[in-house]
C-alpha positions in Angstrom: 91.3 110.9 90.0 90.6 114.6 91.3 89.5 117.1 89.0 91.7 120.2 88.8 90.9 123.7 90.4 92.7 125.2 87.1 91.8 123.8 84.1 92.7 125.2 80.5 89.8 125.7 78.1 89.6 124.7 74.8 87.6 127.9 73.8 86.0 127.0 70.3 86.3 130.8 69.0 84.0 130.3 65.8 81.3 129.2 68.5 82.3 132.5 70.3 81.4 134.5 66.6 78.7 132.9 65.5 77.4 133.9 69.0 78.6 137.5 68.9 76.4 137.4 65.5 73.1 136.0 66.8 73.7 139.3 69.7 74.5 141.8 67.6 71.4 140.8 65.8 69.0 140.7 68.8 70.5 143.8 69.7 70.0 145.8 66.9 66.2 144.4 66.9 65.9 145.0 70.3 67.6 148.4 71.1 68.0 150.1 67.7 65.0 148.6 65.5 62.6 148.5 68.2 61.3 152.5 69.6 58.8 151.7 71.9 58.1 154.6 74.7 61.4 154.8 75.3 63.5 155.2 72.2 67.0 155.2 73.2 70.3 157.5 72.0 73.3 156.0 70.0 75.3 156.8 73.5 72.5 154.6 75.3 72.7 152.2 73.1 76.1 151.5 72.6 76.5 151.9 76.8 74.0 149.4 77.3 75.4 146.9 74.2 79.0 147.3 76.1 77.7 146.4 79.2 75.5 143.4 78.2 78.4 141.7 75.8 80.8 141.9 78.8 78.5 140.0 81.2 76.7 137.5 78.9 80.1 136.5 77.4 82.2 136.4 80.9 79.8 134.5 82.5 79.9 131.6 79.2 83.8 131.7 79.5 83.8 130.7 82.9 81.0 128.5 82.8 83.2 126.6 80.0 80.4 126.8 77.8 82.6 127.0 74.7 84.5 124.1 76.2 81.7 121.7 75.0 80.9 119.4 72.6 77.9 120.5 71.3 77.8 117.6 68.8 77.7 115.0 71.6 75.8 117.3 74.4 73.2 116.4 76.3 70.3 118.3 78.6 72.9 119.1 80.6 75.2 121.3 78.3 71.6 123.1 77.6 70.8 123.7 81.3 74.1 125.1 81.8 73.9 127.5 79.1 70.5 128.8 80.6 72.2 128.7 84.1 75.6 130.9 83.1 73.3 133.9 80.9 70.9 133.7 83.9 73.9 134.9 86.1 75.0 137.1 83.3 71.2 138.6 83.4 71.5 139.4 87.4 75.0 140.8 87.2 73.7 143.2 84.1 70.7 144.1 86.2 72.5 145.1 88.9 75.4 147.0 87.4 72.6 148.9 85.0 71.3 150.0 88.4 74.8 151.1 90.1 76.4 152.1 87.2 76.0 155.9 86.2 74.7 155.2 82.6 71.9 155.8 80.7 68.7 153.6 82.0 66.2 151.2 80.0 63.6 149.2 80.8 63.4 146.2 82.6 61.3 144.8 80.1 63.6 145.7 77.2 66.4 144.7 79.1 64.5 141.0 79.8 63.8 140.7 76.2 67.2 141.3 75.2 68.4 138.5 77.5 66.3 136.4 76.5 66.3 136.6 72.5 69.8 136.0 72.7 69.9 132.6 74.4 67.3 131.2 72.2 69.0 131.8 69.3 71.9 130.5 71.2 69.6 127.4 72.2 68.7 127.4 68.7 72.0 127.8 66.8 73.5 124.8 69.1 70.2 122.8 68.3 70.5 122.9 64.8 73.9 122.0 64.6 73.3 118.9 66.8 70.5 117.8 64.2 72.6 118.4 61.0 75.3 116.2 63.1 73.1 113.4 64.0 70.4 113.5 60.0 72.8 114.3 57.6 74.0 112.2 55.0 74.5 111.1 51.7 71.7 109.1 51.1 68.5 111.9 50.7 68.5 115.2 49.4 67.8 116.9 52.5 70.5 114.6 54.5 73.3 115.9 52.0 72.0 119.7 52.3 72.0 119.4 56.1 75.5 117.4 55.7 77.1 120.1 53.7 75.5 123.3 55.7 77.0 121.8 58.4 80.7 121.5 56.9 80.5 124.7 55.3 79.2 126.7 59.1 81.8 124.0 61.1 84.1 121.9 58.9 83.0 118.7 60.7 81.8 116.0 58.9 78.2 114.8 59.5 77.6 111.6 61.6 77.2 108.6 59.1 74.8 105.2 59.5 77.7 103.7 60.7 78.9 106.2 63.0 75.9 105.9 64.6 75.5 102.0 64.8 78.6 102.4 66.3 79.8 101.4 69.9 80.5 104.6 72.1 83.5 104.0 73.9 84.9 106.3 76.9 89.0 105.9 77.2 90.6 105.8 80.5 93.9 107.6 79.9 94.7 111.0 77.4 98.4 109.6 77.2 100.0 108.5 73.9 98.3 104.8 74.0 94.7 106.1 74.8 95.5 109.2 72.1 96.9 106.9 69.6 94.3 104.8 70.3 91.1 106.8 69.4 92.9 108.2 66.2 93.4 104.6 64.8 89.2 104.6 65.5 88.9 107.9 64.1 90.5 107.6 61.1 89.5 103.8 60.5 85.8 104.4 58.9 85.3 100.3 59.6 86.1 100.8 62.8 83.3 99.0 65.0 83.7 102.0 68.3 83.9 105.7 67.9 85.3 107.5 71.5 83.5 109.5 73.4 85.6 111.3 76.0 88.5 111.3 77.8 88.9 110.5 81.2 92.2 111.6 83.0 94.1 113.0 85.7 96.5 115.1 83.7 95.6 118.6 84.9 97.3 119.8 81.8 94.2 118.0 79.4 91.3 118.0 81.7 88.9 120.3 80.2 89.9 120.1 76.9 89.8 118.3 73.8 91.9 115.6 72.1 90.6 115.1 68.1 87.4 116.8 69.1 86.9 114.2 72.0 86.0 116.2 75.6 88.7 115.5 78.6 86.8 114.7 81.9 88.4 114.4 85.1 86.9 111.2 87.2 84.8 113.2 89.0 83.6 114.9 86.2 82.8 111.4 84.3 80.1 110.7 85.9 77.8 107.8 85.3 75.2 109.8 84.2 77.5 112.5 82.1 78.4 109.0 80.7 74.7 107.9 79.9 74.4 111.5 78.6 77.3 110.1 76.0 75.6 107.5 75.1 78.7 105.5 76.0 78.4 101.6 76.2 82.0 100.6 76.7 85.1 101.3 79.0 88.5 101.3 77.3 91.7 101.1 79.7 94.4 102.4 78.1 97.0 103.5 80.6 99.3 100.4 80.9 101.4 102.1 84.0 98.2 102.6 86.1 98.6 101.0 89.6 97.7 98.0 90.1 95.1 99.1 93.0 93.7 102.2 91.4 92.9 99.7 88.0 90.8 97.2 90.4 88.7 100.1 92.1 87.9 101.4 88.6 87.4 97.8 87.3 85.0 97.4 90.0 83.5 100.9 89.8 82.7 100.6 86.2 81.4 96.9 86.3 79.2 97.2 88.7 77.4 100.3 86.6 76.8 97.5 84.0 79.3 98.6 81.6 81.2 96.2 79.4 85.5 97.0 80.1 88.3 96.2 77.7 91.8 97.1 77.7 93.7 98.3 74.5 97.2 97.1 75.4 99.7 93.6 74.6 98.4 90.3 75.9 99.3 89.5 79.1 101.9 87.5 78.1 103.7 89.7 75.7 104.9 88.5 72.5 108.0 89.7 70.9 107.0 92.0 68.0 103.5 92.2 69.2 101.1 95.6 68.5 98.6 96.7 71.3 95.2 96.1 70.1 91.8 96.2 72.0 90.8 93.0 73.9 88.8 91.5 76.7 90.7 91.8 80.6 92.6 88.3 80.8 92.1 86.7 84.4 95.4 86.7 84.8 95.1 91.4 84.4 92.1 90.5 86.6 94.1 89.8 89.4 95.8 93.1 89.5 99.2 92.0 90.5 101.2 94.7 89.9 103.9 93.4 87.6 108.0 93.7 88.2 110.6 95.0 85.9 113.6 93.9 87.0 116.6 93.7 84.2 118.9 96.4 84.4 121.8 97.5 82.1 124.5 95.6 84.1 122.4 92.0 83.7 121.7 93.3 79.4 125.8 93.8 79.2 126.4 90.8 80.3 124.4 88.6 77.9 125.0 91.2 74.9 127.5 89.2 72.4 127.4 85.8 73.8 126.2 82.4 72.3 123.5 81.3 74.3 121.9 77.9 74.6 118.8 77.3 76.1 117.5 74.0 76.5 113.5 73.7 76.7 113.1 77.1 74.7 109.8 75.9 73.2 108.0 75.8 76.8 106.3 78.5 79.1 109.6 79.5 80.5 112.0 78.6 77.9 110.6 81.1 75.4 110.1 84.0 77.4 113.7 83.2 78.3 114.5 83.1 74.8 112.6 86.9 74.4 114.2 88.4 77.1 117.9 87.3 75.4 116.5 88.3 72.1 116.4 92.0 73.4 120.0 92.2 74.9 121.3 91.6 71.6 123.2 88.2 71.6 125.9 87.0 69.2 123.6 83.5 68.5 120.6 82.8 70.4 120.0 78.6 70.4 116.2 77.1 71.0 117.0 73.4 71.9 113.9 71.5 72.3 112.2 68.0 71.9 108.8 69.4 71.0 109.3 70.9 67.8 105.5 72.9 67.6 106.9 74.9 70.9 110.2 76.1 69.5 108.9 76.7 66.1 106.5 78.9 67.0 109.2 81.3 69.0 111.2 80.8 66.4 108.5 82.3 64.1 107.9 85.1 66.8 111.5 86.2 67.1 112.2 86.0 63.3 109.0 88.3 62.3 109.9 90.8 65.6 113.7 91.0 64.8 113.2 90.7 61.0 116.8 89.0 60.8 118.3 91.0 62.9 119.2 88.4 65.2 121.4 85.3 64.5 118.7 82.5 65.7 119.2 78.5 65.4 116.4 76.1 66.1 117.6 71.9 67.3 115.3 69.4 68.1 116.9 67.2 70.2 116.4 65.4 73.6 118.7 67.1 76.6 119.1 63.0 77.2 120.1 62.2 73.7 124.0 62.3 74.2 125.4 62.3 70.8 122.6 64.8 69.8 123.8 67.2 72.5 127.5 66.7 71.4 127.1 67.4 68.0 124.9 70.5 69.0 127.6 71.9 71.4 130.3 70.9 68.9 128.3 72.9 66.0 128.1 76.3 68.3 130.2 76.3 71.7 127.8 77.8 74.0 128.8 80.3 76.0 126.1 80.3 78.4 123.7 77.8 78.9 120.1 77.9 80.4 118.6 74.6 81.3 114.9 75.2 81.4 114.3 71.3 79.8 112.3 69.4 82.5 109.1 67.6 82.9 106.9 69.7 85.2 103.6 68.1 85.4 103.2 67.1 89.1 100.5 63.7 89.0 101.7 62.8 85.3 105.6 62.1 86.7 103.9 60.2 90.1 102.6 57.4 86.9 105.7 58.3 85.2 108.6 57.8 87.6 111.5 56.4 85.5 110.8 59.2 82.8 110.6 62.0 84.9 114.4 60.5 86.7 115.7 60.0 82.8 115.0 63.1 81.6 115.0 65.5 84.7 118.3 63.9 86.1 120.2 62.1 83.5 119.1 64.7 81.1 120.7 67.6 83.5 123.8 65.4 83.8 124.3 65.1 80.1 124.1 69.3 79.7 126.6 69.1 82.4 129.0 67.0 80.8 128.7 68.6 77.8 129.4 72.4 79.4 132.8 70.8 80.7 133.9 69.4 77.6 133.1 72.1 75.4 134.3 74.8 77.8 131.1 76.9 78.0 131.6 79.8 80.9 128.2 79.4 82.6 125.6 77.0 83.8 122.7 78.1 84.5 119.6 75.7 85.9 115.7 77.0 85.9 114.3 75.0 89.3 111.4 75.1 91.3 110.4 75.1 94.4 108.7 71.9 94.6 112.3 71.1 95.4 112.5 71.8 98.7 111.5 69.1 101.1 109.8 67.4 98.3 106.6 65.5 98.3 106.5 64.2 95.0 108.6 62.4 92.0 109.0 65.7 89.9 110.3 68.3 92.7 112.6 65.7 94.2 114.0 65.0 90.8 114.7 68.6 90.4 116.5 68.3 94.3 118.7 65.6 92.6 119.3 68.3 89.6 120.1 71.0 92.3 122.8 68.8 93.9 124.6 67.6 90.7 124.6 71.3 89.6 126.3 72.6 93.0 128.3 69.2 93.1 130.0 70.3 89.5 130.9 73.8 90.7 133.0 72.4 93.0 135.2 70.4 90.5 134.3 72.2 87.2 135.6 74.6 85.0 132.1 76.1 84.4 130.6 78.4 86.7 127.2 76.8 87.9 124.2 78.5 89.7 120.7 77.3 89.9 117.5 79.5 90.5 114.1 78.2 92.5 110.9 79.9 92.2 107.2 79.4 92.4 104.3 79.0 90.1 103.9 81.2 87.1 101.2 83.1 85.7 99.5 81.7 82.0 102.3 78.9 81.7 101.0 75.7 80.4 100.8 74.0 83.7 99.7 76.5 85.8 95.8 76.2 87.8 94.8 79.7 86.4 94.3 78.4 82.4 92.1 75.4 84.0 90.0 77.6 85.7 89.3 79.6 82.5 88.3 77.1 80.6 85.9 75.8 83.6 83.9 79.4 83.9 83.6 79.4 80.5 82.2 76.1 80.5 80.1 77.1 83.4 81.7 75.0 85.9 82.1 73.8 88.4 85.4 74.9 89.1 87.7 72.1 90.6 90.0 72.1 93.3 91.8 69.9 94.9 92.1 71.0 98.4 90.0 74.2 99.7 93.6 74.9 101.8 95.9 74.6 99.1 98.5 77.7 99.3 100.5 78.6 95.5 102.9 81.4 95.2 102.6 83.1 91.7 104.6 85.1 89.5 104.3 86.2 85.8 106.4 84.4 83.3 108.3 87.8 82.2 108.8 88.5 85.5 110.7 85.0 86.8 112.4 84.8 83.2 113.9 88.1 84.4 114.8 86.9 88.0 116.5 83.8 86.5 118.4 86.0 84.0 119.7 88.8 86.4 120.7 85.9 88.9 122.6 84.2 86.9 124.5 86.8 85.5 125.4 87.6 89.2 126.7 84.3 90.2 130.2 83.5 91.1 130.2 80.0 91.1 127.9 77.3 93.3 125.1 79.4 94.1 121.5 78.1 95.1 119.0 81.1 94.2 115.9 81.7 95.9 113.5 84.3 94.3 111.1 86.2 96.8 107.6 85.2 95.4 105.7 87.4 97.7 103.1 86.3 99.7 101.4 83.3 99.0 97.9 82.8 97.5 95.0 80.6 98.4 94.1 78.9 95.8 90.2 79.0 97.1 90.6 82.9 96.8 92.7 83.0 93.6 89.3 80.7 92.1 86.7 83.0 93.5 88.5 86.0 92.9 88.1 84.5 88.9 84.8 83.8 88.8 83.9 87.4 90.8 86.1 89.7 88.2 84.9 87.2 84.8 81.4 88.5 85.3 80.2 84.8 85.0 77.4 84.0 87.6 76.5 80.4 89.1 80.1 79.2 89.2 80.3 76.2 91.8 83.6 75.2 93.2 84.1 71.8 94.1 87.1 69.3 95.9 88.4 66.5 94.2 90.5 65.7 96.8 94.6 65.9 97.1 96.5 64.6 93.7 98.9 62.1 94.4 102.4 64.0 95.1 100.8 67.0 96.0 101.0 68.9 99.2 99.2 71.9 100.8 101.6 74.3 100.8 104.4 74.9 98.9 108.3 76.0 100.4 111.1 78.2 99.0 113.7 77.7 101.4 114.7 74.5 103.0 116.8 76.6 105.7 115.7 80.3 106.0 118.2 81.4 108.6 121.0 81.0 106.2 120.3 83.1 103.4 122.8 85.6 102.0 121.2 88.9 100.4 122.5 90.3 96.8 122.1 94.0 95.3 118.7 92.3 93.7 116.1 92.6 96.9 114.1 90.1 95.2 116.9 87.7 94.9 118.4 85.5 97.7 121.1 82.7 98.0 120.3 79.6 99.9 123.7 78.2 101.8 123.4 75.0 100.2 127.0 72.4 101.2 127.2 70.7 97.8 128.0 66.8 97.6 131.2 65.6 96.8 131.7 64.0 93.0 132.1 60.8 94.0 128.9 60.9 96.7 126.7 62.2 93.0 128.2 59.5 91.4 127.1 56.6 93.5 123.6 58.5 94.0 123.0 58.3 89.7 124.7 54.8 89.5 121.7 53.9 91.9 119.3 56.0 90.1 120.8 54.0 86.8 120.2 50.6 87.9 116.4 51.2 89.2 115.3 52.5 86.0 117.0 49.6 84.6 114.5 47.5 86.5 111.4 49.7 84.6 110.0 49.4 87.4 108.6 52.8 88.6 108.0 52.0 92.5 111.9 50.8 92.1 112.8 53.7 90.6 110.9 56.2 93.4 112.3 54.2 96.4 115.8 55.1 94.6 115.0 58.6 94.1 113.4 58.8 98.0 117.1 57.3 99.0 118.8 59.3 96.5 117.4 62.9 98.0 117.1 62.7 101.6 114.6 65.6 102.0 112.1 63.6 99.7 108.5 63.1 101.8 105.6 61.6 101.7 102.8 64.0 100.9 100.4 62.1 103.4 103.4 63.0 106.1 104.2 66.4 105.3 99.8 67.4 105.3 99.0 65.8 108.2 102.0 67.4 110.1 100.5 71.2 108.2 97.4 70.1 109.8 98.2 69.3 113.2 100.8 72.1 113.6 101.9 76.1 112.5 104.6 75.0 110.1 102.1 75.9 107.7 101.7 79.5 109.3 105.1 79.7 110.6 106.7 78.6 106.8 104.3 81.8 105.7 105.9 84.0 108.1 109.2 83.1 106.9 109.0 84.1 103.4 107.1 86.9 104.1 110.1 88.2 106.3 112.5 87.0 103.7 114.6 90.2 103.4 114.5 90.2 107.7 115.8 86.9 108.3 118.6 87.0 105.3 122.1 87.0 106.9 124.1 90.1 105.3 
């Protein structure tokens, strides 16, 4: 933030009178009152009274001293007023002396000079003290308390004003503005605001409420000290992403405690701003995406949309993207009835039964539930986000993870056909691609029997792959939290590991505007950005939370898991779409019968109940399903690791038009 070369004063005038008073008073003791040897003329005087007011009072104006808050000023706002009226005192010498007027003294002309900016001194003095004693518990608190209402209108500082936290905002917008009135007017409130700080030439020097705008420059640490401010409020939510660290940093390092007034991290629908700690996740300062557009909100305006899962990370900030573009009946299928009950609760309190919202609990492998559900409401669109996710608990739990993954994906396939929904849309992952593990190749399988369908069915079919997401229920980032606080050690299970990460909004959007762009068939890849190491993303934590001390240990590869994770299983055949985040994978899809015999396979291992059965099945089933033990040592002995890097980073290069 740079301070502006033209700023516009907030000139208190009554400051301005009651300082024209205390002049004309020294002046009249001074130059009428006062003979001396050399009693002066009425055409002296009022010469030497013209000339004086003009250059004590310019040089205050541009000095800004009536741009101050006097009730909050420190020694500095007192040196400046000595500084500006010692100017004023040169500039009247030497105009007395070039000027062809009437002459006085120096002395008389020292003591006028003077006299005035001690009762100035004394005038802004007295004010401060009636601000800061005054109150309504002592006699001589409620006669300083109502002197000073009755000289200023403002209301004398009370025992909890003062045992209040001193906040400084960063940000004179609506939110920050909004912000310090709720404090203002909110007597309880535990923080009163200090100052402003801003870029917005338009507020800089000025006041908001009685609180002082600083530019950064201007809010320096000590001008802060001078405040007596403990805290740092962020309260523009549109500051970039890079400009928020540096001040993060800045700010922290000073000592000062930071909090953001703003929504969670992960927004809620109906949700207020309110002030709270810096989540890890804001710590990171990824700058989030805002992807949805008008042509994707049309599309899903007045349909009957089912989404299976709606209770989970995903799910429900699937269901509150929906929610906004107005749908005829928004559906929440899930098994876990605490998940989808509390969106349910969300939606209905945000949207106050504006929307048409059902709630089923059902399994997606349950097929009479799933008949009866698409019997009762004939989706339209359907999202499956229903899957088991949790990498090592599906390697112990093979035969659940095929049943409800695969079979469970089959059954809201079947049911789309019958019931003659238009669209099918599938949330993947990319643990899919050349998977090492039960869970991403079961989500391969799910991949092929959706792009096997579109080749037969009625329904159009797309799925959509992406990365890890930021705060969902599975992701590394909530472990760590609870670790610092703790007070470690942090765990991980490889020092090498490499994640990609987006924010839940931002792949529920993805998911949304790709599938409202499919044709039919489509594989879609999202561009995650560059990858993270998940070594950085831990000490990046434990640096930004503050938190001193933190170890961070290696447990030592999970079983299933792998170092780095893909997107694309061929990156020289992607086609590009109008979305630049958005890619399409040239996938060729399986025949129906060639699915078939792979789930009849799948069928009769899990029959067995055995689960090493049931993952030899699923290794045959998906050809591109590795060992982890493989696919690491070949990252370690080679550049795929670097080289599968470089390709996503040149995603957009490589795409085929």
């Amino acid at each position: 933030m740079k301070s502006s070369g033209n700023k516009k004063r907030n000139i208190r005038w009554t400051l301005v009178l009651y300082d024209m008073i205390i002049y004309l008073v020294v002046a009249a003791l001074l130059l009428v009152l006062y003979g001396g040897n050399d009693k002066l003329s009425m055409p002296t005087i009022v010469q030497q009274m013209i000339l004086s007011v003009l250059c004590i009072f310019a040089a205050r104006l541009i000095g800004n001293i009536y741009g101050q808050v006097w009730r909050y000023g420190g020694i500095q706002c007192y040196i400046r007023l000595l500084f500006t009226d010692a100017i004023a005192f040169w500039v009247y010498v030497l105009l007395e002396l070039t000027l062809p007027i009437n002459k006085i003294t120096f002395a008389r002309m020292l003591a006028l000079f003077c006299m005035n900016v001690l009762g100035a001194l004394a005038l802004r003095m007295m004010y401060r003290y009636a601000y800061k004693c005054g109150n309504q518990e002592t006699l001589h608190g409620r006669f300083l308390a109502k002197l000073l209402y009755m000289v200023s209108g403002v209301q004398a500082a009370s025992d909890k004003e003062v045992q209040k936290i001193k906040i400084a905002i960063i940000g004179a917008g609506r939110v920050g503005v909004s912000f310090a009135e709720e404090l203002l007017n909110n007597e309880e409130a535990a923080y009163i605001p200090r100052c402003f700080i801003d870029i917005n030439k338009e507020k800089v020097g000025r006041e908001i409420q009685g609180i002082p705008v600083y530019s950064e420059d201007e809010a320096t640490l000590k001008r802060l000290a001078e405040y007596e401010v403990q805290e740092i409020v962020f309260a523009i939510p549109s500051m970039d992403a890079d400009k928020k660290k540096a001040l993060y940093e800045y700010y922290k390092k000073a000592g000062y405690k930071l909090k953001v007034y703003d929504y969670p991290t992960v927004y809620s629908a109906g949700g207020k701003r309110h002030l709270r700690e810096f989540d890890i996740e804001e710590l990171l300062f990824r700058k989030p995406l805002v992807v949805l557009d008008e042509k994707t909100n049309e599309y899903y305006r007045g349909k009957v949309i089912l989404i299976t899962g709606g209770g989970g990370s995903i799910g429900s900030e699937l269901c509150r993207q929906i929610a906004k573009m107005g749908p005829r009946k928004l559906i929440i299928l899930d098994i876990y009835e605490n998940g989808a009950y509390d969106v349910q609760q969300e939606l209905k309190i945000a949207y106050k039964g504006k929307l048409d919202l059902q709630v089923e609990i059902a399994s997606i492998t349950n097929r009479r539930a799933m008949e009866r559900v698409f019997e009762q409401y004939h989706p339209q669109i359907v999202i499956n986000a229903a899957a088991h996710k949790h990498v090592p608990l599906m390697e112990h739990n093979c035969i659940e993870a095929i049943e409800n993954n695969v079979f469970g994906t089959r059954v809201i396939v079947e049911m789309c056909e019958k019931h003659n929904a238009e669209r099918f849309m599938m949330v993947s992952t990319d643990k899919a691609v050349n998977p090492t593990n039960v869970m991403g190749a079961t989500k391969r399988m799910c991949e092929m029997i959706v792009l096997s369908a579109s080749t037969h069915g009625k329904v159009k079919y797309s799925a959509t792959r992406f990365g890890n997401v930021l705060g969902s229920a599975g992701s590394v980032i909530p472990l760590f939290k609870r670790q610092i606080a703790n007070g470690g050690p942090i765990t991980l299970t490889d020092k090498r590991i490499i994640r990609y990460f987006m924010t839940i909004p931002e792949a529920s959007q993805l998911v949304l505007q790709s599938g409202a762009m499919a044709q039919n068939g489509e594989l879609f890849v999202l561009d995650m950005g560059k990858p993270i190491k998940i070594l950085d993303l831990a000490e990046n934590m434990i640096r930004l939370s503050g938190v001193h001390g933190i170890d961070i240990i290696e447990t030592g590869l999970r079983p299933g898991e792998k170092l780095y994770e893909e997107l694309l299983v061929k990156t020289e055949e992607l086609d590009k779409t109008p979305n630049s985040m958005i890619f399409i994978e040239r996938d060729t899809p399986l025949c129906e019968h060639d699915i078939e015999v792979k789930l009849e396979e799948l069928k009769a291992a899990c029959e067995t109940e055995d689960d090493d059965v049931a993952r030899e099945a699923l290794r045959k089933a998906v050809p591109t399903f590795r060992r982890p033990e493989e696919v690491n040592r070949t990252a370690e002995n080679s550049k795929e690791m670097a080289n599968t890097r470089q390709n996503t980073q040149n995603l957009k290069q490589t795409a085929v038009i």
